[in-house]
N, C-alpha and C positions, 0 to 999 in steps of 0.2 A: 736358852736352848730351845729348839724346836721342836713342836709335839712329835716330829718326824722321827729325828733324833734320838729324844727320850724312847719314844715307844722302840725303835731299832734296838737300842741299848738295853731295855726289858725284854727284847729277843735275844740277844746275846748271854743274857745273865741267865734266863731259861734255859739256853741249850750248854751252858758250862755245867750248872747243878744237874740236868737230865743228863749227861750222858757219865755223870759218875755213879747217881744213883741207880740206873741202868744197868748197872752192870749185876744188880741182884737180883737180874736174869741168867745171870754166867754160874749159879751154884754149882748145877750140874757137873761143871768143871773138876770140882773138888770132891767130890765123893767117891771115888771108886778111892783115893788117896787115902780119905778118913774111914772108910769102911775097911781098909788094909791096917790100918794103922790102929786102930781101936776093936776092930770086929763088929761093927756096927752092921745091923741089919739093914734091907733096904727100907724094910717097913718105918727102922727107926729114922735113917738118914732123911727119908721121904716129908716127916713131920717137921721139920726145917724152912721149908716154902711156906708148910700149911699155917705155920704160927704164923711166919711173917705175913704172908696174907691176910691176916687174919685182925693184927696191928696196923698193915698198911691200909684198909677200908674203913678199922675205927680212928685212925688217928688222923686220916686223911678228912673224917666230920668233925674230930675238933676241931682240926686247924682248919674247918671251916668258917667255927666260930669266932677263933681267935683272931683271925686274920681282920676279921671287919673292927677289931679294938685293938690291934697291938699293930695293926699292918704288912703287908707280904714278905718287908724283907726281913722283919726280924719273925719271924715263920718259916722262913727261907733258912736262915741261921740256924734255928732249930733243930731243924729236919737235917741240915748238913751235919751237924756239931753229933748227934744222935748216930747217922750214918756211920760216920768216919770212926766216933768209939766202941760203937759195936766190932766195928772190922779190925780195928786194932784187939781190942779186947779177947776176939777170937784167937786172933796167932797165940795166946795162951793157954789154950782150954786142954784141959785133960777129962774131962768127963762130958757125958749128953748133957745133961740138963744145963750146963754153961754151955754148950753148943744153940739151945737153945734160947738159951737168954742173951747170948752176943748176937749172931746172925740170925736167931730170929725173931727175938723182941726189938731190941735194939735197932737193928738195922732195917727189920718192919716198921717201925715207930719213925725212922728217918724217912725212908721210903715216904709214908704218910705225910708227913707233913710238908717232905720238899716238893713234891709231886704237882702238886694242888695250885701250888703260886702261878706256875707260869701260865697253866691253863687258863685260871681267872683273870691274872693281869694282863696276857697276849688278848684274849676275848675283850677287855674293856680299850686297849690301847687300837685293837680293829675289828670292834664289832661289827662293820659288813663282809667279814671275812674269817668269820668263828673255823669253820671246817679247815681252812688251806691254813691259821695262825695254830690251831689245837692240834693240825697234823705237824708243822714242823716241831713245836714243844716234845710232844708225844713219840714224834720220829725219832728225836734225835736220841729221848731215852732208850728207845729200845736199840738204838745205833750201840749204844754203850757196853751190852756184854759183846756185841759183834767186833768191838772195837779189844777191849778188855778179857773178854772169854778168849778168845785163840792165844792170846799173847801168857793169859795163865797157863795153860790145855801145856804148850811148850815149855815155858820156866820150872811150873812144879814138879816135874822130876829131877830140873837140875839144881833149884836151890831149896826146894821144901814148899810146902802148902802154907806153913807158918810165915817164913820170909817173904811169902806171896803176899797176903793180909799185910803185911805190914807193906811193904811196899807200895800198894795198893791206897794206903791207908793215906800216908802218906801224899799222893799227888791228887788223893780225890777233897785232905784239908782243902788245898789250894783252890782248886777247880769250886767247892762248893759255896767255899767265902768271899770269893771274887762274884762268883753268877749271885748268891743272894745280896752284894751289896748293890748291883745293878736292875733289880729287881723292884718297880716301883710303880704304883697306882697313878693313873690318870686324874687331872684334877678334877675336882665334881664341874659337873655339866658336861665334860667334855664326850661331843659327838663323834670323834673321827672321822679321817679324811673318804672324801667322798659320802658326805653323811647324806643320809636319805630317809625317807618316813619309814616306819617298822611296824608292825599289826601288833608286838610282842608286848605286855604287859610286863612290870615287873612285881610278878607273884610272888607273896611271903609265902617261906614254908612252909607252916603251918597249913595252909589253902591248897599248895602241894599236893601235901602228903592227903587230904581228901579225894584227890583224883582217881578215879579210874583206870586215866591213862598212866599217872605214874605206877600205881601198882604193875600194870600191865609190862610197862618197860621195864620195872624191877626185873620181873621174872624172867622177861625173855632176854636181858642182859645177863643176868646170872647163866640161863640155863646155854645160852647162847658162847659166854669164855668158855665154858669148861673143857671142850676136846683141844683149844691151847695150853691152857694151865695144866692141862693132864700130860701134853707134850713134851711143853718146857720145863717141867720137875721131872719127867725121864728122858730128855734126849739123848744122853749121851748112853745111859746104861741102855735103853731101849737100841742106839745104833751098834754097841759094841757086842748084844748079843743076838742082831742082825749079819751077824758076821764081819761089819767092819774092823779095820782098826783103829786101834787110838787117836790114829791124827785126824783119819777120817770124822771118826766121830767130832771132834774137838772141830773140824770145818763146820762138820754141819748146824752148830751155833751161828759163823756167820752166816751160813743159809738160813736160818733162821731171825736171824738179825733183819736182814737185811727184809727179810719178808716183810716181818711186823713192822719196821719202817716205813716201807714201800706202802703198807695198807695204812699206816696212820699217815703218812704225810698225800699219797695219790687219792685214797677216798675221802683223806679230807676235803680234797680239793673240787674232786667228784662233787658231793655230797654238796657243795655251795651252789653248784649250780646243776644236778640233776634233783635233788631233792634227798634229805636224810634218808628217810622214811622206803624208798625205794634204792637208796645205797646199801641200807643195812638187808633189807630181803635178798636182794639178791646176793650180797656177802653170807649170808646165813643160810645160803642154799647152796651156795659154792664148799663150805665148811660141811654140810651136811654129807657131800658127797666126798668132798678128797681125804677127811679124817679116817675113814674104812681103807677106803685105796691106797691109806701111806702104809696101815699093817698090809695088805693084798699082795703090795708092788715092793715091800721092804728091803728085799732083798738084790735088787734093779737098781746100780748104782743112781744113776743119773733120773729112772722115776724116783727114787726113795727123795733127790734132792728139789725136785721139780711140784713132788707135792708136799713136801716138806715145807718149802718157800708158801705154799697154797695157804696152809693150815695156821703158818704165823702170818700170813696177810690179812685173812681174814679176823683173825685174833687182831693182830694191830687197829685194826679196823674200826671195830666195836670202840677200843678205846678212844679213838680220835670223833668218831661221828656221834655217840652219846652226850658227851657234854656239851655240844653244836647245836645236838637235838634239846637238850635242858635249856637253852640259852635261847631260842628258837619259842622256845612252848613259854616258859616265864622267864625271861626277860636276863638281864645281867647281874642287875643290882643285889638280887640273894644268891646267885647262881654261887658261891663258894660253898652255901648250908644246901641249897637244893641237887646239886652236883653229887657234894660230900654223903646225902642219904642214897640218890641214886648210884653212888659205886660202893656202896655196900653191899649189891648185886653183886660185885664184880668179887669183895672180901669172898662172899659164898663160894663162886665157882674157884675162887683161890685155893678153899679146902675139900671141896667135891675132886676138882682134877688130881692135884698129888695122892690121895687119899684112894679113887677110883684105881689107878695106874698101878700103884705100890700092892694095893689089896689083892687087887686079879693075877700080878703077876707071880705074890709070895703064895697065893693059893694054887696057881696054875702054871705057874714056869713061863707065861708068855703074855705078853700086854693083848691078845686078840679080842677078850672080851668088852677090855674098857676103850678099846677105838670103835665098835660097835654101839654100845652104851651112849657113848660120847656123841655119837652121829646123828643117835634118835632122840638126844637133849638137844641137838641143835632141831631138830626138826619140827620139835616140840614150841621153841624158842621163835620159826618161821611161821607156826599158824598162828601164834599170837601178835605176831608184828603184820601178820595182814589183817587183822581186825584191827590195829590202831588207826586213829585219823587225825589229822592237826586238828588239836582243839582251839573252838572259835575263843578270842579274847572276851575275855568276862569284865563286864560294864563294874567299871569301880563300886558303885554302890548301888543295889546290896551287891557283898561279894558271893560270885557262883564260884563252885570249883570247874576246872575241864572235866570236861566228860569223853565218850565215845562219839562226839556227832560227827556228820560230814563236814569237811572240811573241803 
């Protein structure tokens, strides 16, 4: 078979696992249901994303590890097998703390693990095209609540929250164990087509995590997701006490869907050829501004959807151009452990945004403060992304770490 082939087929098997695991974007969905049905506060329901987040940055470093010994698609397997019993396991919950342990350990721990494969195997099977291959993986995940989210938002009043999960559960077994059996590493050496010389080292870890620059992109990754993750853990309560209603709210998912696709597959594609580094500032200043403006204009059907799409663009964003930008700075060959530390950033803003959103709102009756808050962590987020510089390649031996220099 043909490296063409094969690596086509490792894109296909990526975007079958992303857009099932994708859809634990679509929580939102379910909670006005389970806060009716239990009396669940929002403070509680809100802790839900934040575990899973929380699972999905540290599991996504193991299976950094494991990946390079046990290989992607049985990691891929994992992460599905993980997903799918968590979901099932929920349509039986009668208490939080099993709410918590289904959808959000479980299903953060899939999350994690299935997440990771396609990003590294698509980057090795076309490495001169990290940004436009990380943006369709990355796309298609967050295509998956867009896809999944409206279609629950409908059902669950007419068959149950419970019959949802399982249904649910059900066609994403499929989806997840077909995309991880397709799912497969290039053989060593291999250059991909169109191969060309590359500046990029392949930096262990360890050398990494000495940098400068990575610390710096840590921070401004984290501080940089949080006015999305603070979004996407309230959109739907934040639209319906916008005065929407339900169905509306339950749209505005695919507006959102569709944003954070549009920004991980379009700036991926950006980003290969205007440059990462200049993708992400100007995404990071776009975010600065329309997160304020979505509480300002909230009320404004058509601006509420116009910068609503904004705010998950930019959010998509970040995640497609980061690991471009990891693979870019050191090279491929560790990029599953150097990635997996760098979106540990990403675990943080996972529990800063739900946590920001739930707090202000149960203190204050209104999300106005954490869309503010959220605005000056991005802003925060853009003056350290313009002091970074591509760090020059460090001469094998001795080894330097990257530093701040010109690039």
């Amino acid at each position: 078979m043909s490296s063409n082939v094969q690596g086509s087929r490792a894109l296909v098997g990526g975007a079958l696992l992303n857009v099932a695991l994708g859809t634990f974007y679509a929580w939102s969905v379910f909670v006005p249901a389970l806060e009716r049905e239990f009396g669940w506060t929002r403070t509680q329901t809100s802790l839900v994303p934040t575990i899973a987040s929380v699972l999905i940055a540290s599991m996504f470093l193991v299976a950094g590890f494991l990946q390079r010994r046990i290989g992607p698609r049985s990691v891929a397997t994992i992460g599905g097998l993980l997903f799918v019993s968590g979901l099932l396991l929920a349509s039986w919950i009668h208490s939080l703390p099993m709410l918590y342990l289904t959808w959000g350990v479980m299903l953060g721990a899939g999350v994690g693990f299935g997440y990771l494969v396609p990003i590294t195997v698509g980057s090795k099977w076309f490495p001169h095209h990290r940004g436009l291959v990380n943006g369709l993986a990355i796309g298609i995940f967050a295509a998956g609540s867009g896809i999944f989210g409206p279609i629950a938002g409908l059902l669950v009043p007419r068959i149950g929250w419970r019959a949802m999960f399982q249904v649910l559960a059900a066609i994403f077994l499929v989806f997840t164990m077909v995309g991880a059996y397709l799912l497969k590493d290039p053989p060593i050496g291999y250059q991909g087509p169109a191969a060309k010389s590359t500046s990029a080292l392949d930096v262990p870890t360890a050398r990494v995590l000495q940098s400068p620059v990575f610390l710096a992109l840590w921070v401004a990754y984290a501080l940089g997701c949080t006015a999305g993750t603070m979004v996407i853990s309230q959109l739907v309560p934040f639209a319906r006490s916008a005065g929407f209603s339900a169905n509306t709210a339950a749209f505005a998912l695919t507006i959102g869907a569709i944003g954070s696709a549009s920004g991980r597959f379009f700036s991926g594609w950006f980003s290969d050829h205007l440059g990462r580094l200049h993708t992400l500032r100007a995404i990071i200043l776009t975010s600065m501004l329309a997160t304020p403006l979505l509480y300002v204009w909230r009320e404004e059907l058509l601006a509420f959807y116009v910068l609503l799409f904004l705010v998950y663009y930019c959010y998509g964003t970040q995640l497609s151009v980061y690991p471009a930008l990891a693979g870019d700075f050191w090279g491929t060959r560790y990029l599953a452990t150097n990635y997996g530390l760098l979106f540990l950033a990403w675990g943080l803003a996972g529990v800063l945004g739900p946590v920001l959103g739930a707090r202000v709102f149960v203190s204050t009756g209104a999300y106005q403060y954490a869309f503010f808050v959220a605005a000056a962590m991005a802003s925060a987020a853009l003056i350290i992304l313009s002091l970074v510089r591509t760090p020059q390649p460090a001469p094998l031996a001795p080894p330097v770490p990257a530093t701040f220099s010109r690039g």
